[in-house]
N, C-alpha and C positions, 0 to 999 in steps of 0.2 A: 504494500500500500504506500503511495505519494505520501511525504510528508504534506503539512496541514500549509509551509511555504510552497507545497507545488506549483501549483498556478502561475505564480509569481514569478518564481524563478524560471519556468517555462514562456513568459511572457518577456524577462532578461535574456531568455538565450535566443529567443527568434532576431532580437537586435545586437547581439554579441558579435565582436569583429572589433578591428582596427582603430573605427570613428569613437566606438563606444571608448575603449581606452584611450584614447586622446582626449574625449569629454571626460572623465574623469581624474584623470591626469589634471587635466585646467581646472578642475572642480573642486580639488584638495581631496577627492577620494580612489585612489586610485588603491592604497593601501586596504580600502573597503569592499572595492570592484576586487583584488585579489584576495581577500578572505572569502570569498562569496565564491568566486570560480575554486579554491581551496577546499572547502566546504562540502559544493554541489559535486566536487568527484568523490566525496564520502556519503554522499545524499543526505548531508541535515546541514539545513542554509538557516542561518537566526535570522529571524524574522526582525531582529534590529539590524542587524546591517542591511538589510532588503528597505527598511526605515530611514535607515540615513543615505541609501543611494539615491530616493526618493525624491529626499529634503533638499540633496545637495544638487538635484537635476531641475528639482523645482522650484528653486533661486535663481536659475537660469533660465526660465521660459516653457522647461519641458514638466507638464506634469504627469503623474502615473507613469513611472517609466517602468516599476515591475509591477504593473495593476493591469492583469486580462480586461480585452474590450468586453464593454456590459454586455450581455444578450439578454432577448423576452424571455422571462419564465414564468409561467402561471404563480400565482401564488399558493403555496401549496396549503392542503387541507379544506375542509367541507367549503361547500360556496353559503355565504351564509345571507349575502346581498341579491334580491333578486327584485327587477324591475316589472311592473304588468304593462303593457300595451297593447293599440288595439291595430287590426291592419284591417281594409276592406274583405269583405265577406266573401267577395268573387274572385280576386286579384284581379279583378279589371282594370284597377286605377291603382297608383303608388299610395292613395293616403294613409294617413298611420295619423295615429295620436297616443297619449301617455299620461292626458289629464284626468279624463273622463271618458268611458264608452260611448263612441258616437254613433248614429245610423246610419248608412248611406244614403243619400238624398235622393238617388237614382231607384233602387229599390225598395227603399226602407226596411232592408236586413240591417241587427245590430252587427257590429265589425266583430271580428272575430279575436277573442282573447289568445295573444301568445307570452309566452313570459320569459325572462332576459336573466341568466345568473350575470352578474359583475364579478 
């Protein structure tokens, strides 16, 4: 199992190379960028030095440098929000509403309840 720095440090080494050691070199953390590459070939990176590579990238303009890009994920566990609305009765027409159950004016069917977890 990944340590609980995986990500992080898998997010440092998709950028690792050359530039990166030169940014840190001019950063004052160069000696931190090598405990970290020291570290990751034993597999356990501290989660403080992944902290101050951070700090020291993001005094200079770059931020998150060991933080994986966000992705969507559900939020997990029961849906516990859920919306009522109402759509036409036919789908003949787009209408919809969310205040109050309306009729179609065309028919005078009530619209048809569907409901929305958030």
């Amino acid at each position: 199992m990944a340590p609980a720095t995986g990500p992080r440090v898998g997010a440092l080494c998709r950028q690792a190379g050359e530039a990166l050691a030169e940014r840190a070199a001019r950063y004052g953390v160069a000696d931190v960028l090598a405990r970290v590459v020291a570290a990751a070939s034993l597999g356990e990176v501290s989660e403080a030095d992944l902290d101050l590579l951070d700090n020291a990238f993001a005094e200079h303009g770059i931020d998150n440098l060991t933080r994986p890009n966000r992705d969507f994920a559900p939020w997990p566990g029961p849906r516990t929000l859920v919306v009522t609305a109402w759509k036409c009765p036919t789908g003949a027409c787009p209408r919809e509403a969310t205040d109050e159950q309306p009729s179609c004016r065309l028919t005078g069917q009530p619209f048809r309840e569907i409901r929305l977890e958030l």
